[in-house]
PyMOL Python script that loads the backbone (N, CA, C, O; Angstrom):
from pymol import cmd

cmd.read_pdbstr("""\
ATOM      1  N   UNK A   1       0.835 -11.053   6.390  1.00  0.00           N
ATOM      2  CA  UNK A   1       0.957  -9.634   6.586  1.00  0.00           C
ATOM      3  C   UNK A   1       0.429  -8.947   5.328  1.00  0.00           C
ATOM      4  O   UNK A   1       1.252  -8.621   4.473  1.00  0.00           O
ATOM      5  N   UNK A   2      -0.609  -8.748   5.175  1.00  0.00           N
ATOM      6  CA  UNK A   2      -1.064  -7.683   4.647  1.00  0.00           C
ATOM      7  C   UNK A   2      -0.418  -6.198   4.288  1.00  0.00           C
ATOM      8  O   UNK A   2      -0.170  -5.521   5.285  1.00  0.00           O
ATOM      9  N   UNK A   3      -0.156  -5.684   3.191  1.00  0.00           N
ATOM     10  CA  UNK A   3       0.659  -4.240   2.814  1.00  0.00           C
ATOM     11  C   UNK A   3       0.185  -3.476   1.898  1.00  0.00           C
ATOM     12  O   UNK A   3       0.428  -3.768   0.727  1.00  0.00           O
ATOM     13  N   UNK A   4      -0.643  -2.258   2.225  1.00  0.00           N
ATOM     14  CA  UNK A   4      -0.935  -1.200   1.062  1.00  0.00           C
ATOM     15  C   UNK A   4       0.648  -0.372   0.839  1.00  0.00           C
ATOM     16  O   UNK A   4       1.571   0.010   1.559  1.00  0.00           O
ATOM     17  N   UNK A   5       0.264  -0.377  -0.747  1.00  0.00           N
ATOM     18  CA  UNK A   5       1.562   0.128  -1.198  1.00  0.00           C
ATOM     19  C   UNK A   5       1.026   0.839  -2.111  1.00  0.00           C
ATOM     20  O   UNK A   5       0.132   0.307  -2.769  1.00  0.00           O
ATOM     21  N   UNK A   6       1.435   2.319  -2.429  1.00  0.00           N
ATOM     22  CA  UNK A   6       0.788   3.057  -2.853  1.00  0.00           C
ATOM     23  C   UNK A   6       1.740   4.068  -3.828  1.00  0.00           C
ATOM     24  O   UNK A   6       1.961   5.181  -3.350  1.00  0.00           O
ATOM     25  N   UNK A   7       2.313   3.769  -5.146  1.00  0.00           N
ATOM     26  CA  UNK A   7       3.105   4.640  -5.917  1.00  0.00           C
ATOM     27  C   UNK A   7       2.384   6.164  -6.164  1.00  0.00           C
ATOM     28  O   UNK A   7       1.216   6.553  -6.167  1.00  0.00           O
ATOM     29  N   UNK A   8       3.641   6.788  -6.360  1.00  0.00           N
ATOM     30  CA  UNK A   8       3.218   8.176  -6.994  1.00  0.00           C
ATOM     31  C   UNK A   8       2.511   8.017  -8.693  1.00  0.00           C
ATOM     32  O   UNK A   8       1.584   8.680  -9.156  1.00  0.00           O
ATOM     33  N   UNK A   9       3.115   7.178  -9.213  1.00  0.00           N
ATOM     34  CA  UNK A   9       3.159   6.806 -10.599  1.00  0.00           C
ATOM     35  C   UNK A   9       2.730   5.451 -10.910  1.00  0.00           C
ATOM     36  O   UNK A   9       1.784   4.821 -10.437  1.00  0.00           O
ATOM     37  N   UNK A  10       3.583   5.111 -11.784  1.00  0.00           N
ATOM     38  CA  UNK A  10       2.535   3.719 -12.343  1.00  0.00           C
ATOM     39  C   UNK A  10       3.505   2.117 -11.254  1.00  0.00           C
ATOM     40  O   UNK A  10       4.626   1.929 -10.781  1.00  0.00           O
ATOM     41  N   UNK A  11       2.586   1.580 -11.315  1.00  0.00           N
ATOM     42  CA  UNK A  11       2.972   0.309 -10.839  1.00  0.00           C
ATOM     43  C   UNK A  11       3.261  -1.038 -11.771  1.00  0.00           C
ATOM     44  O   UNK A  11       3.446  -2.240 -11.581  1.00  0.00           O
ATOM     45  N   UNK A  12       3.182  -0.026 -13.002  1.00  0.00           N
ATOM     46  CA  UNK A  12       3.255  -1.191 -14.289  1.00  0.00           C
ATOM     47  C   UNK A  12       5.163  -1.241 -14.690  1.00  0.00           C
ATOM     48  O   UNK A  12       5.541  -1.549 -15.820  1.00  0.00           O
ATOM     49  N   UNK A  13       5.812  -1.010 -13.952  1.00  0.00           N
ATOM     50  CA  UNK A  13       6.699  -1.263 -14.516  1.00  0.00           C
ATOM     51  C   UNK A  13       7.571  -2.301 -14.052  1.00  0.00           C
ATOM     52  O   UNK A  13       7.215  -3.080 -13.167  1.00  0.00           O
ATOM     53  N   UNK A  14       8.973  -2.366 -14.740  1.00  0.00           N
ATOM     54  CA  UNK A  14       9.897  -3.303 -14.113  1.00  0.00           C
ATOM     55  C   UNK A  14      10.764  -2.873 -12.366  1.00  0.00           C
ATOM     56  O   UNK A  14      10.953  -3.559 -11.361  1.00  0.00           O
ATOM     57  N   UNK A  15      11.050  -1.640 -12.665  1.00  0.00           N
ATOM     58  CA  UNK A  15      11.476  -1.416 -11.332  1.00  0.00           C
ATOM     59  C   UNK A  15      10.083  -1.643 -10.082  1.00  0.00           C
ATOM     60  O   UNK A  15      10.029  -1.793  -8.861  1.00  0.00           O
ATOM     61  N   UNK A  16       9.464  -1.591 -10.790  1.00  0.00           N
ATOM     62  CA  UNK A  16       8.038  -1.298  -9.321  1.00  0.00           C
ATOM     63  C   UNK A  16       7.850  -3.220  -8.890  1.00  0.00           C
ATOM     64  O   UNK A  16       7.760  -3.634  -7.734  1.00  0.00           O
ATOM     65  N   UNK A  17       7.829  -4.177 -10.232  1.00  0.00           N
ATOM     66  CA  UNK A  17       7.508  -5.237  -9.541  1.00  0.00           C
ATOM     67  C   UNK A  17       9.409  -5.459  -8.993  1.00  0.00           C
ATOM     68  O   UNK A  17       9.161  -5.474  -7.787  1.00  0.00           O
ATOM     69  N   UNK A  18      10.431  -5.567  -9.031  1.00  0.00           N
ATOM     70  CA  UNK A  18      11.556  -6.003  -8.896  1.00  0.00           C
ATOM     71  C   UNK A  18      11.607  -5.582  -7.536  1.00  0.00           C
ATOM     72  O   UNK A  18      12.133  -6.306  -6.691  1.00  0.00           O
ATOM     73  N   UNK A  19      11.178  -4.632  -7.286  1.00  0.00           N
ATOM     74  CA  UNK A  19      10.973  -3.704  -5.628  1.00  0.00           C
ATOM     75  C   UNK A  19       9.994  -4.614  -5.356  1.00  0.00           C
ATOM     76  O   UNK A  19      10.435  -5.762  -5.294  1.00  0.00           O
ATOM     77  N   UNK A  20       8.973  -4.521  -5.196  1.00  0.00           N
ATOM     78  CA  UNK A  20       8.250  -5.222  -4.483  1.00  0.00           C
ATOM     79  C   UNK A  20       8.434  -6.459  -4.398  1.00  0.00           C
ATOM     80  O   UNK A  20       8.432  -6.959  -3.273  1.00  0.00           O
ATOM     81  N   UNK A  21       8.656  -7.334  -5.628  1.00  0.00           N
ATOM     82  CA  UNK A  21       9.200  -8.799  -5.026  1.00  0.00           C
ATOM     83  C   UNK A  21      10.282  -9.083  -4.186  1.00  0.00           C
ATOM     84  O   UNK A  21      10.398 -10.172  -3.624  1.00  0.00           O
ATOM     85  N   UNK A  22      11.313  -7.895  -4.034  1.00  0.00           N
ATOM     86  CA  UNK A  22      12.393  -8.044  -3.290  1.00  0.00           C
ATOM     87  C   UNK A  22      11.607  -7.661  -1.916  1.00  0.00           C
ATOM     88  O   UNK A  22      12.266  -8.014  -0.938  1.00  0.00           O
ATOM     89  N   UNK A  23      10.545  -7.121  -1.625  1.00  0.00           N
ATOM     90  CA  UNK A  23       9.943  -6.376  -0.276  1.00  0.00           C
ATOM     91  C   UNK A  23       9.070  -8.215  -0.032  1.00  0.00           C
ATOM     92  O   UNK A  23       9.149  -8.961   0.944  1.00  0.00           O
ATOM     93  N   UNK A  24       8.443  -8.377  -1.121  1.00  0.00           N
ATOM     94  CA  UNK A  24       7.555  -9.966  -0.342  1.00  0.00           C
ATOM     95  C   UNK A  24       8.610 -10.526   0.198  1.00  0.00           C
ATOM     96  O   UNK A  24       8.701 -10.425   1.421  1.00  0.00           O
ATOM     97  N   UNK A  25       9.629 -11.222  -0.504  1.00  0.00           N
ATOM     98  CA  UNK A  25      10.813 -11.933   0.077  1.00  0.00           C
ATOM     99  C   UNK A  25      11.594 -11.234   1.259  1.00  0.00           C
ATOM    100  O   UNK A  25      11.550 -11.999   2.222  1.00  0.00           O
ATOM    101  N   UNK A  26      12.201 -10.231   1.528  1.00  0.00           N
ATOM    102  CA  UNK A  26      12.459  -9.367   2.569  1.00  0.00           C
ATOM    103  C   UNK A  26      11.424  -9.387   3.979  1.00  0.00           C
ATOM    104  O   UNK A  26      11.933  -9.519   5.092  1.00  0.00           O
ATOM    105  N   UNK A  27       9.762  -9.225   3.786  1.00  0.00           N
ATOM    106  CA  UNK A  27       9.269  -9.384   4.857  1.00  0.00           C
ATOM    107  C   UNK A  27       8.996 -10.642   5.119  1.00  0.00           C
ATOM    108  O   UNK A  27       8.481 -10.892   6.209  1.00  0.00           O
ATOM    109  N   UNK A  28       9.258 -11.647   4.248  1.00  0.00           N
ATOM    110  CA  UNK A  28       9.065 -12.900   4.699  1.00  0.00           C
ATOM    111  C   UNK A  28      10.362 -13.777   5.526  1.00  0.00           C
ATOM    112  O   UNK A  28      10.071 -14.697   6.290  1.00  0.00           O
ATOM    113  N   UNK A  29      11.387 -13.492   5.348  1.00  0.00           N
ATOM    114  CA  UNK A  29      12.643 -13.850   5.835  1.00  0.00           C
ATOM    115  C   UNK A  29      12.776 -12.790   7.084  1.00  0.00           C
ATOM    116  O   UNK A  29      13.723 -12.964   7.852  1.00  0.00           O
ATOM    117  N   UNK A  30      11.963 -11.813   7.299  1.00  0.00           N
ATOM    118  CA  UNK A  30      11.957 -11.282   8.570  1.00  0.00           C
ATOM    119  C   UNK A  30      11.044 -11.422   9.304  1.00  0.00           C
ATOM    120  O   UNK A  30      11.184 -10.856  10.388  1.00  0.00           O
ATOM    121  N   UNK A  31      10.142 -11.957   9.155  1.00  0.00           N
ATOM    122  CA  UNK A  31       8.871 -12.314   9.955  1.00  0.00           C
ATOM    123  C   UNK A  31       8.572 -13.979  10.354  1.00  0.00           C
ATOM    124  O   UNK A  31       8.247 -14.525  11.408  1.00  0.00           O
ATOM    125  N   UNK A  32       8.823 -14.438   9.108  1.00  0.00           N
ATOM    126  CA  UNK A  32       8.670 -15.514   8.695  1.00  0.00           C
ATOM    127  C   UNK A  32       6.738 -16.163   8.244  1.00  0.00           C
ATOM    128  O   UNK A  32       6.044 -17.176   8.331  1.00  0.00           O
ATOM    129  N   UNK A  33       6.670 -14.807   7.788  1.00  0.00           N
ATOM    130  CA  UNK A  33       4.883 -14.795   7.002  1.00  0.00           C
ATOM    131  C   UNK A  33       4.919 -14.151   5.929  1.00  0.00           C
ATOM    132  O   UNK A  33       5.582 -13.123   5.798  1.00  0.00           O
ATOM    133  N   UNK A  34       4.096 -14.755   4.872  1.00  0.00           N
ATOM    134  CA  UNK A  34       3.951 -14.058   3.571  1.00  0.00           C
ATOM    135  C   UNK A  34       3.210 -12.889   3.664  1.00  0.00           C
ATOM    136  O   UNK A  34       2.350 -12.659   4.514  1.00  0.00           O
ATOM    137  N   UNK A  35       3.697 -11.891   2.439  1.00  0.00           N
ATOM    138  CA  UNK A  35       3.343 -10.645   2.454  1.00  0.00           C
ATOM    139  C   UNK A  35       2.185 -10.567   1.419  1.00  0.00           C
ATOM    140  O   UNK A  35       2.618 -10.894   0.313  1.00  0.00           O
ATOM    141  N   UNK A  36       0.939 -10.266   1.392  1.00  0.00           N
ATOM    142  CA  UNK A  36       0.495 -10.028   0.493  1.00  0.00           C
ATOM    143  C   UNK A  36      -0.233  -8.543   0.248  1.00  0.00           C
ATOM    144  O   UNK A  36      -0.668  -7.727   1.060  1.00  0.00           O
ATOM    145  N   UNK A  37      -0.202  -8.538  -0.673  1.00  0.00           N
ATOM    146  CA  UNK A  37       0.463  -6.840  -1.339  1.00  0.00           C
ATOM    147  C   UNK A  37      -1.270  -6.162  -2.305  1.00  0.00           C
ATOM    148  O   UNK A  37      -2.068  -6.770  -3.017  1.00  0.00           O
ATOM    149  N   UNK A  38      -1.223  -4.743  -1.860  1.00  0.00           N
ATOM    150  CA  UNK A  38      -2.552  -4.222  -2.584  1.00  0.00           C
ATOM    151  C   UNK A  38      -1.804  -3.290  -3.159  1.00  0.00           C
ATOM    152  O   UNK A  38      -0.946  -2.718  -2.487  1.00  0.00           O
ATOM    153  N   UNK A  39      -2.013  -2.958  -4.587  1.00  0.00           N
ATOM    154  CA  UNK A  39      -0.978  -2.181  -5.068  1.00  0.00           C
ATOM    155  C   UNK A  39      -1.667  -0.823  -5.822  1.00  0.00           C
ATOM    156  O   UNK A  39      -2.642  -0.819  -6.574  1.00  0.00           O
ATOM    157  N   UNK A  40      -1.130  -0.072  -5.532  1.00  0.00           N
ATOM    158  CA  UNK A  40      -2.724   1.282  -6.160  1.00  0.00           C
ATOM    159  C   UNK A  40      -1.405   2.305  -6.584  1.00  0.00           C
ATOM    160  O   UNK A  40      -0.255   2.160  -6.168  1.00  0.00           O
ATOM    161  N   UNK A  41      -1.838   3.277  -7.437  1.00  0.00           N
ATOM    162  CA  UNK A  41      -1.031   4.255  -7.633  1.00  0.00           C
ATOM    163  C   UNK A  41      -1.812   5.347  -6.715  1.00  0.00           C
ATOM    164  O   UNK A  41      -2.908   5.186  -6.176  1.00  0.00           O
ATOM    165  N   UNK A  42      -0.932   6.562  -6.666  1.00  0.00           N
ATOM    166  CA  UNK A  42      -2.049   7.773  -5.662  1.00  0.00           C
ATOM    167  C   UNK A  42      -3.228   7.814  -6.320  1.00  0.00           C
ATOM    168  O   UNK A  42      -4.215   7.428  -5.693  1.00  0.00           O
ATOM    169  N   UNK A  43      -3.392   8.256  -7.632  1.00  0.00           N
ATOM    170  CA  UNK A  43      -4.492   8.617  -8.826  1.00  0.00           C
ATOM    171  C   UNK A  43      -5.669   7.158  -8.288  1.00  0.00           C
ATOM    172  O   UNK A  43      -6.870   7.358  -8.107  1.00  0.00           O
ATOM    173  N   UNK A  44      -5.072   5.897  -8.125  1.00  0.00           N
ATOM    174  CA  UNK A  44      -6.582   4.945  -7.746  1.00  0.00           C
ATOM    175  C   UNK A  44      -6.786   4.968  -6.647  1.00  0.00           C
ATOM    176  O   UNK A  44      -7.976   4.973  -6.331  1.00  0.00           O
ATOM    177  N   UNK A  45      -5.859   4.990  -5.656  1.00  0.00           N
ATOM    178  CA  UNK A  45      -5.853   4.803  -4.698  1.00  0.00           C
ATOM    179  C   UNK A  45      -7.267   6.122  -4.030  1.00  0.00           C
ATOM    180  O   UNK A  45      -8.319   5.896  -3.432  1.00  0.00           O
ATOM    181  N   UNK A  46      -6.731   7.248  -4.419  1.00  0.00           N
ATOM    182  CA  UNK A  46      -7.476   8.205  -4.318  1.00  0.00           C
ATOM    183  C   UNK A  46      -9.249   8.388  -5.046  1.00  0.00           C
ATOM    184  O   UNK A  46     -10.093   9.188  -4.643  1.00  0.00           O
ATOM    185  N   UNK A  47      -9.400   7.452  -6.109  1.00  0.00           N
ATOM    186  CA  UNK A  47     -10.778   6.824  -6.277  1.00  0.00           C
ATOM    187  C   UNK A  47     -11.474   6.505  -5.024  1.00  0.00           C
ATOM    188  O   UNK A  47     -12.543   6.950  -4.607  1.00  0.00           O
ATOM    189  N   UNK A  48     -10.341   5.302  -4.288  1.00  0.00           N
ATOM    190  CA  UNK A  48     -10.935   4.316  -3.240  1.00  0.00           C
ATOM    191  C   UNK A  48     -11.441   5.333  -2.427  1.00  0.00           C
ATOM    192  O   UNK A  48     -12.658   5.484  -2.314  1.00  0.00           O
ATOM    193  N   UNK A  49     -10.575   6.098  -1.807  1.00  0.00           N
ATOM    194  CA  UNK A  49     -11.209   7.093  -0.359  1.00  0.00           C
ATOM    195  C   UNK A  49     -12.278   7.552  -1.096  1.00  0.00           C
ATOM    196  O   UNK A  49     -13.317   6.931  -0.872  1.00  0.00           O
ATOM    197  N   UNK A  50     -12.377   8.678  -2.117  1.00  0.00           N
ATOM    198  CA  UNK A  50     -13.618   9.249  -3.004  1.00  0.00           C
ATOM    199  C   UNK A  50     -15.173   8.483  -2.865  1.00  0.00           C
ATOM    200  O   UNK A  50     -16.204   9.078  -2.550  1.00  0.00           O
ATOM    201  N   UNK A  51     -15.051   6.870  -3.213  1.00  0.00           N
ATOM    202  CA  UNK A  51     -15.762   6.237  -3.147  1.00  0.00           C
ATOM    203  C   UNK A  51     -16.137   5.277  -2.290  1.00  0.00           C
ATOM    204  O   UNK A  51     -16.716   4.205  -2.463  1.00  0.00           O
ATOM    205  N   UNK A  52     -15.492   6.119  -0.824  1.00  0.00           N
ATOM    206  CA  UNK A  52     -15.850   4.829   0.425  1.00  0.00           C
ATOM    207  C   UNK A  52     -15.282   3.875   0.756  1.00  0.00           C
ATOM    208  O   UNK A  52     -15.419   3.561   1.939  1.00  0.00           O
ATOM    209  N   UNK A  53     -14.701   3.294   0.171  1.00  0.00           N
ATOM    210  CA  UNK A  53     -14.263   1.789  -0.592  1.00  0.00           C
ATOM    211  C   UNK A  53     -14.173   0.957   0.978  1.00  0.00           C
ATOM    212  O   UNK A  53     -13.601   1.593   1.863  1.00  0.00           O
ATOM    213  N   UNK A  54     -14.524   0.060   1.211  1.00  0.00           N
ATOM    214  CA  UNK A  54     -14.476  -0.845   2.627  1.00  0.00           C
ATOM    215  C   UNK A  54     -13.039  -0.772   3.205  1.00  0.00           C
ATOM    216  O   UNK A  54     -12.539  -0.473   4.289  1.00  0.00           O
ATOM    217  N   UNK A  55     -12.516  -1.260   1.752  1.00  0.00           N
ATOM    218  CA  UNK A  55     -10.728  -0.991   2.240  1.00  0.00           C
ATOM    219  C   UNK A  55     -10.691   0.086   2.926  1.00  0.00           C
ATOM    220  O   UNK A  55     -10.233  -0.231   4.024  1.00  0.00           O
ATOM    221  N   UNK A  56     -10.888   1.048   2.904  1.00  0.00           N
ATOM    222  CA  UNK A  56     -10.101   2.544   3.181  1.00  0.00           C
ATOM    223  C   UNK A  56     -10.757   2.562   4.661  1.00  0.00           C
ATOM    224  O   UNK A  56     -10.308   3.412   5.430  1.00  0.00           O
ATOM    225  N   UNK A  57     -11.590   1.861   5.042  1.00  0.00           N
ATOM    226  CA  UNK A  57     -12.506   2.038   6.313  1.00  0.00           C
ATOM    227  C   UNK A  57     -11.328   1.002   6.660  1.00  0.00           C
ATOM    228  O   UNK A  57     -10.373   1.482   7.270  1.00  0.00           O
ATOM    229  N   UNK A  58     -11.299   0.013   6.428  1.00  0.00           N
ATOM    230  CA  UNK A  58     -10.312  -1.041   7.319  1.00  0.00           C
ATOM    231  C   UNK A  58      -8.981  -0.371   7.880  1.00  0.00           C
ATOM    232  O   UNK A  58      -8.582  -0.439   9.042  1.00  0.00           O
ATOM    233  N   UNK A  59      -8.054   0.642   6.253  1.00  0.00           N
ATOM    234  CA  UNK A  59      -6.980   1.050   6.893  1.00  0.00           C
ATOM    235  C   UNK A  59      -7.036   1.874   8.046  1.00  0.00           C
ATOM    236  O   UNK A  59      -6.397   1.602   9.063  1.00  0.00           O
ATOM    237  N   UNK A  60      -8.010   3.194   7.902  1.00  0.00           N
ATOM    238  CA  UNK A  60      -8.298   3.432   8.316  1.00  0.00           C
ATOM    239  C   UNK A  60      -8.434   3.174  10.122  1.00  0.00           C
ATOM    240  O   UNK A  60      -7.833   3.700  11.059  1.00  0.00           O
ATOM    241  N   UNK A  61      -9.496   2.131  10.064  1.00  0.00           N
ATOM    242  CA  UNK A  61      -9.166   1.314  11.653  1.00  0.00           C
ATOM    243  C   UNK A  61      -8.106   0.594  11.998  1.00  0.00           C
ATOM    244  O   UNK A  61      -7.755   0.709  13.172  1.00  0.00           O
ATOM    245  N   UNK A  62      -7.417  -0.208  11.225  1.00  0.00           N
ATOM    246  CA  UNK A  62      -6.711  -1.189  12.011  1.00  0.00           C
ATOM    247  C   UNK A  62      -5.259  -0.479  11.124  1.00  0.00           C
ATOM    248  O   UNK A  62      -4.319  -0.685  11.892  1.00  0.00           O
ATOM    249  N   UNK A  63      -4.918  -0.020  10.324  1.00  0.00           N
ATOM    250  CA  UNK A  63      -4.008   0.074   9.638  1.00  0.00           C
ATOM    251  C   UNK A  63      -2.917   1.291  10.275  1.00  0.00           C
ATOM    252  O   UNK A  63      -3.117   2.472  10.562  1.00  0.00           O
ATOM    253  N   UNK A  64      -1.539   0.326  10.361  1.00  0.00           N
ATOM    254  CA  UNK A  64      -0.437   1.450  10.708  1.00  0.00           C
ATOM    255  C   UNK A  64       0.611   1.789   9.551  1.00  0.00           C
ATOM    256  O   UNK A  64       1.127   1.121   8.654  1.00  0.00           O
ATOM    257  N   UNK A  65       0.705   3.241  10.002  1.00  0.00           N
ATOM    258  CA  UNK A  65       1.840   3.335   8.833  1.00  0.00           C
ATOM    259  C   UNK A  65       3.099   2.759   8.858  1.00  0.00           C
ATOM    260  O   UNK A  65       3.390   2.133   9.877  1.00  0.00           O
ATOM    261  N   UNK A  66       3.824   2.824   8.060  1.00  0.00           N
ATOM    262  CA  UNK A  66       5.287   2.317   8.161  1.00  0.00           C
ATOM    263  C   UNK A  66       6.238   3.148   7.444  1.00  0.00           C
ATOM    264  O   UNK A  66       7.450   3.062   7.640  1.00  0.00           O
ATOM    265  N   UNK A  67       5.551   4.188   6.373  1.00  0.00           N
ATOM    266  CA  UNK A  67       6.454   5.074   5.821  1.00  0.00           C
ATOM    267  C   UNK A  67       6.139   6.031   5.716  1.00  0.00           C
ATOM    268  O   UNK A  67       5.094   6.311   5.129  1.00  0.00           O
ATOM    269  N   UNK A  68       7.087   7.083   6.356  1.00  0.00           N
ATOM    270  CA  UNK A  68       7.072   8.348   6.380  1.00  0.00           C
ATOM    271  C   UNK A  68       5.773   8.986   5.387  1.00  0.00           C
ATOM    272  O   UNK A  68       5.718   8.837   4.166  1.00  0.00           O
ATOM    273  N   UNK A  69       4.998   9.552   6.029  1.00  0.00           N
ATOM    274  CA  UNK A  69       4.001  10.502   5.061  1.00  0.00           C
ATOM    275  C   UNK A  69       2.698   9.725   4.851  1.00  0.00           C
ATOM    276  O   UNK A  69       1.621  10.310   4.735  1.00  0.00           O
ATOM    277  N   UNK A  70       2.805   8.570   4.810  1.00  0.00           N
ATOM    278  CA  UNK A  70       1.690   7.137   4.776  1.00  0.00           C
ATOM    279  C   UNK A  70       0.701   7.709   5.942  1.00  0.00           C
ATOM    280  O   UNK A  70      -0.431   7.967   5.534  1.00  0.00           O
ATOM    281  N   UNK A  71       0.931   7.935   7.247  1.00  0.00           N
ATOM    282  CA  UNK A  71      -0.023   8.684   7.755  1.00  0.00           C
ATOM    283  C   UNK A  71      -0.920   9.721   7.549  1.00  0.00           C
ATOM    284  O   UNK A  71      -1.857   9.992   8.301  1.00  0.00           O
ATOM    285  N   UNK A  72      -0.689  10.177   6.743  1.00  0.00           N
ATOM    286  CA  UNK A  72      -1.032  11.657   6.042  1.00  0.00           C
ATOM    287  C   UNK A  72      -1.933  11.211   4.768  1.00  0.00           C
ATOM    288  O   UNK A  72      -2.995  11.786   4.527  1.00  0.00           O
ATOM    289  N   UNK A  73      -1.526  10.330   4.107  1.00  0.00           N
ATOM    290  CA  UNK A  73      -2.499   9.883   2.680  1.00  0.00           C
ATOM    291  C   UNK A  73      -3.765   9.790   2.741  1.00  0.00           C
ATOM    292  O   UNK A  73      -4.325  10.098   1.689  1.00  0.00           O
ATOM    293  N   UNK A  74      -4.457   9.467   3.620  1.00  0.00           N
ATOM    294  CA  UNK A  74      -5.649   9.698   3.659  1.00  0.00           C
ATOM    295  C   UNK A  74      -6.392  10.765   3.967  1.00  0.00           C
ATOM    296  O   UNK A  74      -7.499  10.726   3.430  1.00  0.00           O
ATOM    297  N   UNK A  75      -6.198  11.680   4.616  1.00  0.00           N
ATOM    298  CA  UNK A  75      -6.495  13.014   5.462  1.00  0.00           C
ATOM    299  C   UNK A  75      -6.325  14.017   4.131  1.00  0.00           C
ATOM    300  O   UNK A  75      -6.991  15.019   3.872  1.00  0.00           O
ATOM    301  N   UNK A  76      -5.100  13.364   3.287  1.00  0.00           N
ATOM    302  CA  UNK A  76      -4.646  14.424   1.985  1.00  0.00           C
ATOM    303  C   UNK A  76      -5.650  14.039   0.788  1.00  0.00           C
ATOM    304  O   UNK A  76      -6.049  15.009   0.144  1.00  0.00           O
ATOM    305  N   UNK A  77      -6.193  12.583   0.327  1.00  0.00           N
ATOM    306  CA  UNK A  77      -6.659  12.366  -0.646  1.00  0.00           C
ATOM    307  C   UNK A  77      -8.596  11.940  -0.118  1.00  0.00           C
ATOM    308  O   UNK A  77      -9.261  11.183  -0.825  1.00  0.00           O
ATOM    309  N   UNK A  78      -9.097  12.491   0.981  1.00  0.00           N
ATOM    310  CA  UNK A  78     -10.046  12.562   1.271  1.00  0.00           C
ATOM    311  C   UNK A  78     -10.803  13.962   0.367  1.00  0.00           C
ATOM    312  O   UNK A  78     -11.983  14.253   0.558  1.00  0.00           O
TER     313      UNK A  78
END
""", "prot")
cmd.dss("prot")
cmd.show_as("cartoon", "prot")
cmd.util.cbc("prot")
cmd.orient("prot")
C-alpha cells in the first residue's frame, strides 16, 4: 500500500517519524501489507504539482483520499 503523506511543516522531526512508524505498523496489522510511505511537507510537495512531477499525474489518476481536505491539495497547490 502505497501512502502520500503530506505535513504542514517539517517531517524532520521526532513526533513526525514516531507517527508514521506507528501508521506503517497500524496499516500493516490491518491489511496485512506493508505500507510504504512518500513523505513531502506542503512547501515540496507543492514544487511537485509546480513541476509536473509524474507522481502528481499518478495521484492524481489512481489516488484516493483518506483525509479530510487531501482531496482539495491539489486543486489548492496547483
Amino acid at each position: 500500500m502505497d501512502l502520500l503523506l503530506v505535513a504542514e511543516r517539517s517531517i524532520e522531526t521526532a513526533a513526525w517519524a514516531d507517527s508514521t512508524a506507528r501508521m506503517v505498523s497500524e496499516v500493516h496489522a490491518w491489511t496485512g501489507n506493508q505500507a510504504q510511505l512518500v513523505e513531502h511537507t506542503t512547501r515540496s510537495f507543492a514544487r511537485l504539482v509546480q513541476d509536473h512531477n509524474p507522481l502528481v499525474d499518478a495521484i492524481r489518476q489512481d489516488g484516493i483520499a483518506l483525509a479530510r481536505g487531501s482531496d482539495t491539495l491539489l486543486r489548492e497547490l496547483s
